[in-house]
Structure formats: structure tokens, C-alpha cells
FILUM-213356 format. One record per residue (C-alpha): residue in three letters; x, y, z. Coordinates in steps of 0.25 Angstrom, whole numbers, padded with zeros to 4 digits, always signed. Layout:
% FILUM-213356
ALAXYZ...
END
This chain:
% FILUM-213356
UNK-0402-0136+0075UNK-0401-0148+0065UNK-0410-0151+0054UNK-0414-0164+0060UNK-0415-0157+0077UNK-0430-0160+0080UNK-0439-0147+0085UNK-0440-0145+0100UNK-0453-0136+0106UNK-0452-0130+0118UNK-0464-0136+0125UNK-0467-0137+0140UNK-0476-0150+0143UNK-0489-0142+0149UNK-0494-0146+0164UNK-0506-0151+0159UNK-0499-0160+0149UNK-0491-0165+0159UNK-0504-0167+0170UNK-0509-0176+0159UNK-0497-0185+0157UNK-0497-0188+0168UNK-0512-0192+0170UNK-0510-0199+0158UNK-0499-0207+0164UNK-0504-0212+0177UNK-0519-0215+0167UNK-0509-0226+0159UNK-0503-0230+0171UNK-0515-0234+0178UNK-0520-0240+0165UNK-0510-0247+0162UNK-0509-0254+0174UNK-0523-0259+0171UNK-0520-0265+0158UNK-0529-0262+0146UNK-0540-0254+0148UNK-0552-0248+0141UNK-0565-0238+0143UNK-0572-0227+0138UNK-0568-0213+0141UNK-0574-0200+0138UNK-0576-0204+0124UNK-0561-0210+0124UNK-0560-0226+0124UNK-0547-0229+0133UNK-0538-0241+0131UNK-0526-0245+0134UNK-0516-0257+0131UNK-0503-0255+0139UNK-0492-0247+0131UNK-0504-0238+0124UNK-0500-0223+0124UNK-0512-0220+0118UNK-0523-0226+0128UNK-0535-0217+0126UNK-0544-0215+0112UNK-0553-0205+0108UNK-0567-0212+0103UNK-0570-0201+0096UNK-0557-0200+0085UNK-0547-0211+0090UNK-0536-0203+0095UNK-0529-0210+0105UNK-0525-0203+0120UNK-0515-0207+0131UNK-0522-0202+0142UNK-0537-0201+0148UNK-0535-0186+0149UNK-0530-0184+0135UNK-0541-0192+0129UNK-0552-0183+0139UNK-0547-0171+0132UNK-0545-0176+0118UNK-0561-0180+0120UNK-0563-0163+0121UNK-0560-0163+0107UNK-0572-0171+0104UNK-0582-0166+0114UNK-0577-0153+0111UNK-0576-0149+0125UNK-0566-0138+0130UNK-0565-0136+0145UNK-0554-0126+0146UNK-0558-0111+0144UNK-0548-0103+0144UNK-0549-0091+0154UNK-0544-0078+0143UNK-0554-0081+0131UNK-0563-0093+0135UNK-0557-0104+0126UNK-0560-0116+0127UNK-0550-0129+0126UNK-0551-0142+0128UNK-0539-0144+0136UNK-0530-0137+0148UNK-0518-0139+0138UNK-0526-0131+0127UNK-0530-0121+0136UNK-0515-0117+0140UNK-0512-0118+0126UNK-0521-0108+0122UNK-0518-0100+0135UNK-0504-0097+0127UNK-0514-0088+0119UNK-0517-0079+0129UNK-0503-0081+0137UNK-0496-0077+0123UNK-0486-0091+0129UNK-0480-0098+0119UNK-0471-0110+0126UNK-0470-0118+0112UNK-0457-0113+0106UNK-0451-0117+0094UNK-0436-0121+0094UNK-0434-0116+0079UNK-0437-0101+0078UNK-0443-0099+0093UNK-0458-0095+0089UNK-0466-0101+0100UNK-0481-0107+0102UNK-0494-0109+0111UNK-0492-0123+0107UNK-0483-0135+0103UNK-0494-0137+0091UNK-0491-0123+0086UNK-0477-0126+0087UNK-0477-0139+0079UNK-0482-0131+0068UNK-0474-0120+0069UNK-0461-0131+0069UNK-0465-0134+0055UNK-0459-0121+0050UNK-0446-0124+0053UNK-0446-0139+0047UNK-0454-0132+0034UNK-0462-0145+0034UNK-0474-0145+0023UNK-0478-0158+0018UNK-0492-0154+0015UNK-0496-0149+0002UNK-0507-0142-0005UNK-0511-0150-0018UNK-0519-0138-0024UNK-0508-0126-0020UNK-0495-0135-0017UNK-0494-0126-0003UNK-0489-0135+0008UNK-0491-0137+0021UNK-0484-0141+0036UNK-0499-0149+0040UNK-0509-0157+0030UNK-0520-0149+0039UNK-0515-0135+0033UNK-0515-0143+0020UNK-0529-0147+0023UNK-0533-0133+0028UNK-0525-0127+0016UNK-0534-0135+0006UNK-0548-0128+0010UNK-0542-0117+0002UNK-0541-0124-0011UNK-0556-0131-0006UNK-0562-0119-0001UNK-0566-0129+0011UNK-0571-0121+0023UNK-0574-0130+0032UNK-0575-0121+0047UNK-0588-0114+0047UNK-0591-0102+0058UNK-0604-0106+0065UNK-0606-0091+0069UNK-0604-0086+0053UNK-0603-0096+0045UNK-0589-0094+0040UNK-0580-0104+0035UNK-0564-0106+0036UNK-0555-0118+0031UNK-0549-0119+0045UNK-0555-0121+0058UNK-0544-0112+0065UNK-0550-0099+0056UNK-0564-0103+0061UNK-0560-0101+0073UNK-0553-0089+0073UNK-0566-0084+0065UNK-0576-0087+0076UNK-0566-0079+0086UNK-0574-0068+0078UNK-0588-0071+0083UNK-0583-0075+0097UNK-0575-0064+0098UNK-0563-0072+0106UNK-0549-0065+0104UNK-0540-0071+0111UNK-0527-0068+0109UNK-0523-0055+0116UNK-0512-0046+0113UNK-0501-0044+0124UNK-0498-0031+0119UNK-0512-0024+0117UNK-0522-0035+0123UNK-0530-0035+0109UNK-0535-0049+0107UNK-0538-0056+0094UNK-0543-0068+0088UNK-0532-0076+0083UNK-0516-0079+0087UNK-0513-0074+0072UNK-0521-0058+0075UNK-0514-0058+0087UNK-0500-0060+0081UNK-0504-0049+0069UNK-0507-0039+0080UNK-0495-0041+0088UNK-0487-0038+0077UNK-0493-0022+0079UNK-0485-0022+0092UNK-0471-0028+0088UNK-0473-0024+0074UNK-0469-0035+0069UNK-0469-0039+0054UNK-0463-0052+0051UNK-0466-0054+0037UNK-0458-0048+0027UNK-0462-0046+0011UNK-0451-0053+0004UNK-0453-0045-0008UNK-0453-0030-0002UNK-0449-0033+0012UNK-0463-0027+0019UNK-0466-0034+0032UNK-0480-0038+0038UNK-0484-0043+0052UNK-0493-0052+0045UNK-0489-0065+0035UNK-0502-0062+0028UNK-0500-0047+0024UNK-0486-0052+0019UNK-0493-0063+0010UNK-0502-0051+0006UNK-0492-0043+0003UNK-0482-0050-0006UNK-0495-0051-0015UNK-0490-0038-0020UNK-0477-0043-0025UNK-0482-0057-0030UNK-0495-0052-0035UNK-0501-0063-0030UNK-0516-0064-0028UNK-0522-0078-0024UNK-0534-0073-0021UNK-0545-0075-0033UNK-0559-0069-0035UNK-0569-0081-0036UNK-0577-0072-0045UNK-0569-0065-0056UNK-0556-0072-0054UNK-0548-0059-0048UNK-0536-0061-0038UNK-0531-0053-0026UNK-0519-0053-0016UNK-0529-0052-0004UNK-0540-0061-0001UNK-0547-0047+0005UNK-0546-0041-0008UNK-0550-0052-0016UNK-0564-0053-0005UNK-0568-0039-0009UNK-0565-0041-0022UNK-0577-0052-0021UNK-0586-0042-0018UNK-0587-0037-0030UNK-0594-0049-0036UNK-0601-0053-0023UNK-0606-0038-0021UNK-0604-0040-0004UNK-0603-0025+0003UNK-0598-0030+0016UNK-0595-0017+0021UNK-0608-0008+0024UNK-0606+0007+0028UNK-0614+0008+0043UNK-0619+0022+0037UNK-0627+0019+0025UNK-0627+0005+0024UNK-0617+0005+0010UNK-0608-0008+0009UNK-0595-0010+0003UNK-0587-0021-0002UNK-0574-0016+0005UNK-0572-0010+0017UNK-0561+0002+0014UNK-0572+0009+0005UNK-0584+0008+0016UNK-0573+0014+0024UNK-0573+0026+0011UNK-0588+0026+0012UNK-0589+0029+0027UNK-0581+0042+0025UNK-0595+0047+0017UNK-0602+0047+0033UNK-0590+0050+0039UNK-0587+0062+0031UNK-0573+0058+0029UNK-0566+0062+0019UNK-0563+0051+0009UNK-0547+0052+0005UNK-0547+0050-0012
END
């Protein structure tokens, strides 16, 4: 392939999609024939000079939609209404296109397919993204960090961490995340909804990302290699972890006393010490701990076990 060939996506036009052209097409034809034409429709304002493609704006932010259909569901977004429920987990969307979209989950389909390395996708969104591995565009950059970035809303995202900005709150715990996507998965917590399902065992978990971690215990699969003592790990984050050994890295800095760690978990239990917080009780006499491992000791006192020195 050249280095000026343009991408191509394997992509199937949907039924619905092509349900809706249509419509839309025999809409502009009967109003074009009428000429211009203007009224007020479900929160939209309609009007139409003839050439328009974009003959139906939203009252509500502006956007501008070809058709009466698409501007009916782009109103969902506003009225927050979602009549599609999905029959595995009870999710609800906002549109029949969504819903097959995030039937895939369940399915395991993945009809997007990129033309480059031949990882495939739910969704030609995913896919777009994905693309801009292979082009190696990054155009947005950190002013506080210099990391870079393929989108200015990572960039934006990324920046909370300079800030500390937690704008997403839990209404069930009160919780805060920088991005909505982690409040969502949290509140999976509370509802209890897994639903992504292993083929192989039929566990189900919360996110795409546990699901993907697990499977790797069936294939054993370890795609990501320590560059400095050639140790593999099935997850990107343990590798990161890892290679702290050989940098001696340790980003991770006690507000307190100015100590640094490798692992935001040792650097949390390390607070402990200056916030005095036991979170782990014994259920037998009530004793709390600051780590888990040395409740686990303490157990072994009513167990009778014997402790290993």
C-alpha cells in the first residue's frame, strides 16, 4: 500500500440506515415540490430552501438534520428518552441502530474490520480511532507534561489530572471520576449489571476491558513483552508496573511526607499511616488493619492456623 492510499473499512450499510434514506428521500421530494416550507416539529423548526441537505434544526442546540426521522431521534438526546431495551440485560438506547450496535456485545460480532493490521470493531467509531494508530497522528499536546495526544477531548480529559478536576459524581456514593465513561462503569457496581459474557466459561463482567483480561486465562495469552528482561504480562498495566523495577521510577508522591512509590496501591496504604484509616476489621474481634495481607495473618489467631515465619 502507498503512503498516500486512503483507508478503506469494511462496513455493511445496516437495514435500518437504509429504511431511513429512504424516508428521508421521498420526505425532500414531496417538500420539495411544495417549494419553501416551514413549521414547528417535536421541539425541531423545519425549513427548507430548495438545494438544502440540511433541512431540519434542533431548537434546542442548532444542529442541523436531513430528515424528519433523524431530527425525531436526535431530539432523544435532549428528552433523554430511550425506547429500545435490549432483551439480554435491559439496556436502554435511544435508537434500533444503537441497539444492534450494542447487540455485538453480547453476539461477540465485530463486522468493522481494519484494512491495515485486521483487528476488527462493534462500530465504525471504534474503528476511526483505532485507524489513527497506523497514521501515528498526535497533534494535541499537554502544556504541563508535554504528552500528546490523537483528540483535544483526551487532551481535555488528560488535564484533570494536572487540575485534580472530578467533575462526575456517583449519586448512590458520592464518588468522583474525571471521565464520565469511569462513572459509569462504577455505577455498574451498585446495579449489579455485567454484561459482557465469556463464550468460554459464561462468567460476566462489568466492562469490555475485564472481559478481554480474563480471556487471556483461557488462551494464555501474554502480548506484552518487558523490553529490559523480556518477562511477558497479558495486561499493559502490569507491564508499565513492572518496568518500574528497572527505571526506578515512582510517580506516585505522598501529599503528606513527600514519599514516592511505583504503585498507586502502595503509595494508598502508605497514607494510612498519617490518616490512621483501618479499613480492614477482623469479623471475630472487631480489630482493624490498614492492609489486607496482615488481617489475613491476624485471622490465622481464631483459625488456629499456623503462621509461616
Amino acid at each position: 500500500m502507498s503512503d498516500h492510499e486512503p483507508f478503506r473499512f469494511k462496513l455493511e450499510e445496516t437495514e435500518e440506515q437504509t429504511d431511513l434514506k429512504e424516508n428521508e428521500k421521498r420526505e425532500e421530494q414531496t417538500l420539495v415540490k411544495a417549494g419553501k416550507t416551514s413549521h414547528l416539529l417535536t421541539g425541531g423548526i423545519f425549513s427548507m430552501e430548495s438545494g438544502d441537505r440540511n433541512d431540519f434544526t434542533c431548537s434546542q442546540c442548532g444542529k442541523s438534520l436531513r430528515g424528519k426521522q433523524s431530527l425525531k431521534i436526535h431530539m432523544r438526546i435532549h428528552t433523554g428518552e430511550k425506547p429500545c431495551t435490549c432483551t439480554q440485560c435491559g439496556k436502554s438506547l435511544r435508537d434500533k441502530q444503537s441497539l444492534k450496535i450494542h447487540m455485538r456485545i453480547h453476539t461477540g460480532e465485530k463486522p468493522c474490520t481494519c484494512t491495515q493490521c485486521g483487528k476488527s470493531f462493534r462500530d465504525l467509531s471504534n474503528l476511526n480511532k483505532h485507524m489513527r494508530i497506523h497514521t501515528g497522528e498526535k497533534t494535541h499536546k499537554c502544556d504541563q507534561c508535554g504528552k500528546t495526544f490523537y483528540w483535544a477531548s483526551e487532551l481535555k480529559i488528560h488535564l484533570r489530572v494536572h487540575t485534580k478536576e472530578k467533575p462526575y459524581s456517583c449519586s448512590e456514593c458520592g464518588k468522583s471520576f474525571t471521565r464520565i465513561t469511569n462513572l459509569k462503569t462504577h455505577q455498574k457496581i451498585h446495579t449489579g449489571v455485567k454484561e459482557y459474557l465469556c463464550f468460554e466459561c459464561e462468567k460476566t463482567f462489568i466492562t469490555a476491558g475485564e472481559l478481554k483480561l480474563h480471556q487471556m486465562n483461557h488462551t494464555g495469552e501474554k502480548p506484552y513483552k518487558c523490553s529490559h528482561c523480556n518477562k511477558r504480562f497479558s495486561h499493559t498495566g502490569h507491564l508499565k508496573t513492572h518496568e518500574r523495577i528497572h527505571t526506578g521510577e515512582k510517580p506516585y508522591r505522598c501529599s503528606h511526607c513527600n514519599k514516592r512509590f511505583s504503585q498507586t496501591g502502595h503509595l494508598k496504604t502508605h497514607e494510612r499511616i498519617h490518616t490512621g484509616e483501618k479499613p480492614y476489621a477482623c469479623d471475630q474481634c472487631l480489630k482493624s488493619f490498614t492492609r489486607l495481607i496482615t488481617l489475613k495473618k491476624h485471622m490465622k489467631i481464631h483459625t488456629g492456623e499456623k503462621q509461616h515465619t
